[in-house]
C-alpha positions in Angstrom: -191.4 -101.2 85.6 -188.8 -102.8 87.2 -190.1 -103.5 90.5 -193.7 -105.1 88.1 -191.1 -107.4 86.3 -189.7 -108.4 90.1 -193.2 -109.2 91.2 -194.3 -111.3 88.2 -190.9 -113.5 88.8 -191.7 -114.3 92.5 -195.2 -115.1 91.3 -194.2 -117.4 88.5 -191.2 -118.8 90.7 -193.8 -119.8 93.3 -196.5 -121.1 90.6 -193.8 -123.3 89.5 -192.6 -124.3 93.3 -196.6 -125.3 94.1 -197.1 -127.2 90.7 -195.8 -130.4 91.7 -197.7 -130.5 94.6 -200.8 -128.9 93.5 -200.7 -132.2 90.6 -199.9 -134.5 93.3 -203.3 -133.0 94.9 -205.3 -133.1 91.7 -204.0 -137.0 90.8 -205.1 -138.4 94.4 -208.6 -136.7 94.5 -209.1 -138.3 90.7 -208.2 -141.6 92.2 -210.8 -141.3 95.1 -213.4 -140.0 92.8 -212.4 -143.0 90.8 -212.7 -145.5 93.7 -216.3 -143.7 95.0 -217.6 -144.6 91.7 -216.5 -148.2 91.6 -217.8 -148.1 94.8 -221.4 -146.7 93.8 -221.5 -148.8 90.7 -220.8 -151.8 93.0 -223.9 -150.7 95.1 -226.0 -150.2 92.8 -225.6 -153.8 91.1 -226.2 -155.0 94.7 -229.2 -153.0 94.9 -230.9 -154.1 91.5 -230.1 -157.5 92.0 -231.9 -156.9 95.5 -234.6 -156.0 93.5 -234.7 -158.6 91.1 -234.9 -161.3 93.7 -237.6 -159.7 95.5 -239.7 -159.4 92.3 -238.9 -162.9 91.8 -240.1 -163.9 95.0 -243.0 -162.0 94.4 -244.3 -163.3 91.7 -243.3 -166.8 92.8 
C-alpha cells in the first residue's frame, strides 16, 4: 500500500511539473489554428471575388 501511495505522488508530482508546459503547448497550437483560419478565410474571399469578376467579365 505504501509503495502504491509512493507511485501515485511521483505521478501527480510530475503531472503537475508538465502542466505548465503542456498549456503553454495547447495555447500556441490554438493560436496557429487561429491564424490558419484567418488565413483560409482570407483566401477564400480572394477566391470568390476571383469569381465574381470573371462572371462579370463574362457576362459583359
Amino acid at each position: 500500500m505504501k509503495k502504491i501511495c509512493i507511485l501515485a505522488l511521483i505521478a501527480v508530482t510530475q503531472i503537475v511539473a508538465c502542466a505548465p508546459a503542456a498549456k503553454d503547448e495547447l495555447e500556441a497550437k490554438d493560436k496557429r489554428i487561429a491564424d490558419l483560419e484567418r488565413q483560409l478565410q482570407g483566401e477564400q474571399r480572394k477566391r470568390g471575388e476571383e469569381e465574381t469578376l470573371r462572371a462579370e467579365v463574362t457576362v459583359a
